[in-house]
N, C-alpha and C positions, 0 to 999 in steps of 0.2 A: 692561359690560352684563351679565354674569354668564352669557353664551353661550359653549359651546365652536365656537372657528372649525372650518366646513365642511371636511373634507378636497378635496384638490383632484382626488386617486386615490384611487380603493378598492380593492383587490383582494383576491377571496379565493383564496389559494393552496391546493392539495389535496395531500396528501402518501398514499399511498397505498402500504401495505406491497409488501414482491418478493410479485410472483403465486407459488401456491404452487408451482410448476412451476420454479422457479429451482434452478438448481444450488447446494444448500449448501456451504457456505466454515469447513472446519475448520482453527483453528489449532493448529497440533502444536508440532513441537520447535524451538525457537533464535528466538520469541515472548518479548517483554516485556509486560507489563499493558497497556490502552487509555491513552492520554495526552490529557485533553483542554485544550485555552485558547485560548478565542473570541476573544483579542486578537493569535495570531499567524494567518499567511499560512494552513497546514494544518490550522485548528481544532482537527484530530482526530487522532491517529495511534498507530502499533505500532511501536517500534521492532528490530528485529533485529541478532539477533549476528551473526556471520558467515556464517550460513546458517540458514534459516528455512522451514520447511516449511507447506505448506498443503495440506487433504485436499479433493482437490472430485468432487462430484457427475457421474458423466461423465453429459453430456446425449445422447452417441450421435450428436452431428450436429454439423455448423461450428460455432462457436462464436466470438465477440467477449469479447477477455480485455482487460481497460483500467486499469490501472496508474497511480495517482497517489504519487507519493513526493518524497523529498529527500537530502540529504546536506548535512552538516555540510563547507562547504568553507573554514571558518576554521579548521576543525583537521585536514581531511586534504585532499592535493592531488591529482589523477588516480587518484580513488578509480573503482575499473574494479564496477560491478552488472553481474550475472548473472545471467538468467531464464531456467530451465529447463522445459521441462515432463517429466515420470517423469526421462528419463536423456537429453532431446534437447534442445540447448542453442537457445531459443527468440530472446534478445536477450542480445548484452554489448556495454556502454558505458561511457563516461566522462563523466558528466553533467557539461556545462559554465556551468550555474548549479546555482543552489542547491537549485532546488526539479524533476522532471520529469512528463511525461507520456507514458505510452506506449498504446500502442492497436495490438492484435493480433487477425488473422482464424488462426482454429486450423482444422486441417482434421479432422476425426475421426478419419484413419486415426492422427493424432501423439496421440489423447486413449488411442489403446487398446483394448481389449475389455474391461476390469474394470471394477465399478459406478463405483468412484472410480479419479481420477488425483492426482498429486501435482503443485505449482506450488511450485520452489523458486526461493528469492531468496538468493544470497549477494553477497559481496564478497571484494574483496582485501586490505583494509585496514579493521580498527576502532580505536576509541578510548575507551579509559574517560575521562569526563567527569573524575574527581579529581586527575588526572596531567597533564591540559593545559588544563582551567578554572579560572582562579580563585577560592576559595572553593565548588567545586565539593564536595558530598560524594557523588555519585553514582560508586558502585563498578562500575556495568555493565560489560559489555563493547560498544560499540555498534557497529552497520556501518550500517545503511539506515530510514531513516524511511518509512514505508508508511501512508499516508492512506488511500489508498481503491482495495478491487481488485472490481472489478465484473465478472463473468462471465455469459455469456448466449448 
């Protein structure tokens, strides 16, 4: 008939930037480039060396810190993350899949008195990609896959 069929849903989705009141999210040292591929699980992500800093915005009040990441557990086994905030050890674990979620109430007095605070991520165990994938040529050093860290 030469008609496009009627959708059966419509929606229109709104995406709307962080209000400008949002704590900004610097990355500093022990950072790789953005990785993106819309055909795996995490879209998007950073991955870090063994320790990885990030400078953030102190908002001066509680705050909701929310962590999405992963690890590589076909090539390292009881790999132990560790989230600090400045020098006060926030979360460590041993993610026992592949991919985690974490979600943290900060209390202001652990954010400090300076404008910004530091959010470090390390590990205890990395892996360069060329030394245990096959036809791997990526020379990194890797520890922790980090998608998405939301603060508020």
């Amino acid at each position: 008939s030469g008609k496009l069929p009627k959708p059966l849903l419509e929606k229109k989705l709104k995406f709307s930037p962080a209000p400008p009141d949002s704590p900004k999210i610097s990355y500093e040292d022990g950072w790789y480039d953005l990785e993106i591929s819309p055909e795996t699980s995490l879209k998007r992500w950073r991955w870090t060396a063994n320790e990885a800093r990030c400078k953030i915005d102190n908002p001066r009040q509680d705050a909701l810190l929310f962590i999405k990441g992963g690890v590589n557990l076909g090539v390292l086994t009881n790999q132990k993350v560790i989230f600090k905030v400045n020098d006060s050890i926030l979360d460590e674990f041993i993610p026992e899949e592949s991919q985690f979620e974490k979600s943290y109430r900060i209390k202001k007095e652990i954010l400090g008195e300076a404008d910004k605070f530091y959010l470090i991520i390390s590990t205890d165990k990395t892996f360069i990609p060329k030394q245990v994938i096959l036809r791997s040529k990526d020379e990194r050093e890797l520890g922790v896959q980090i998608s998405f860290i939301y603060f508020r």
